[in-house]
C-alpha positions as CSV (number, residue, x, y, z in Angstrom):
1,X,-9.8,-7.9,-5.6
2,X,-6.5,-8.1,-7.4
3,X,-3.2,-8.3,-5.8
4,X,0.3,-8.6,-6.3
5,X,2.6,-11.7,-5.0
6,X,5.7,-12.5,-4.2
7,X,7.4,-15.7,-3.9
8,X,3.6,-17.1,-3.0
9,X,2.5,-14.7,-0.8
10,X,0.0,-12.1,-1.3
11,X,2.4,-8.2,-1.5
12,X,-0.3,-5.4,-2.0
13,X,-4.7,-5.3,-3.2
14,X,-6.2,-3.1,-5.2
15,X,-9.0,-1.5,-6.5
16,X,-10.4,1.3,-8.4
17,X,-13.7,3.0,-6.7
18,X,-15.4,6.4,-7.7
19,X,-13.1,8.9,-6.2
20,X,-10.4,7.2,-5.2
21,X,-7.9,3.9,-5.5
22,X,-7.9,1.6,-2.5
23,X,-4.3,0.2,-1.7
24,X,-4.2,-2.3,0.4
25,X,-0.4,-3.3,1.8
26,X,-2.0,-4.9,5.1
27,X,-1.5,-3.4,8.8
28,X,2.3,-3.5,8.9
29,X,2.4,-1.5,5.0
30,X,0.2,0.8,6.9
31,X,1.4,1.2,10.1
32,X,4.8,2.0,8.8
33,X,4.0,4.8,6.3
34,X,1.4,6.9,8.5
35,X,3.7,9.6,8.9
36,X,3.4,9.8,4.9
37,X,0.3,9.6,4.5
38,X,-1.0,12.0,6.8
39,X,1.8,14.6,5.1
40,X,0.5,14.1,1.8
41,X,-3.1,14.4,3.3
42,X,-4.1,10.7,2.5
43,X,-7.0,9.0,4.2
44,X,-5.9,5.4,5.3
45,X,-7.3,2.8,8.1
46,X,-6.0,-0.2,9.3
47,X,-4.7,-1.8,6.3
48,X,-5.5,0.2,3.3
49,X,-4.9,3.8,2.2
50,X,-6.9,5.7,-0.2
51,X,-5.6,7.4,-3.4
52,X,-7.8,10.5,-5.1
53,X,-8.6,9.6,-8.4
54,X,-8.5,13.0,-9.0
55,X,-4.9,13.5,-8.5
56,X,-1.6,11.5,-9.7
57,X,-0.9,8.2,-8.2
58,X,2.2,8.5,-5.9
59,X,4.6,6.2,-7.7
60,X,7.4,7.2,-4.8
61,X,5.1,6.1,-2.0
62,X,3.6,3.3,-3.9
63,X,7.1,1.8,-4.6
64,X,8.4,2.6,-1.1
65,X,5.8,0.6,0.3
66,X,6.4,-2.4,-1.7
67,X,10.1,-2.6,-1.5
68,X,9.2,-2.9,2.1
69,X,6.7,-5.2,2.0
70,X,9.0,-7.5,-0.2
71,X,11.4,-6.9,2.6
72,X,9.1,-8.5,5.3
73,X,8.4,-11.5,3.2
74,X,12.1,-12.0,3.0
75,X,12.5,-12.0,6.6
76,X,9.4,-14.3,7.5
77,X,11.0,-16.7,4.9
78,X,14.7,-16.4,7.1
């Protein structure tokens, strides 16, 4: 599965299934961004949250949840 890094460690997974994308910022991406994705009618688990392929991807989301993922690998590094 392909993923995005930052300074060495792993930032967000992805992948591309039939109907929908699989994002997968871990439990903490998750956990903080419920809230979101039960407003905007997303099905998530754990650690991963599921995009409809039918619809646009959430680039406002998508890039709130990294600039806070980057922000936890900054502080683990402190």
């Amino acid at each position: 599965m392909p993923a995005f890094r930052y300074k060495g460690k792993p930032l967000v997974y992805f992948a591309a299934y039939k109907k929908h994308i699989g994002f997968y910022p871990g439990a903490e991406g998750v956990r903080n961004f419920e809230a979101d994705f039960e407003e905007r009618k997303y099905a998530y688990s754990k650690g991963a949250v599921q995009f409809p392929i039918s619809g646009d991807l959430p680039l406002d989301l998508v890039n709130k949840i990294v600039r806070f993922k980057v922000e936890e690998i900054e502080q683990k590094k402190s």
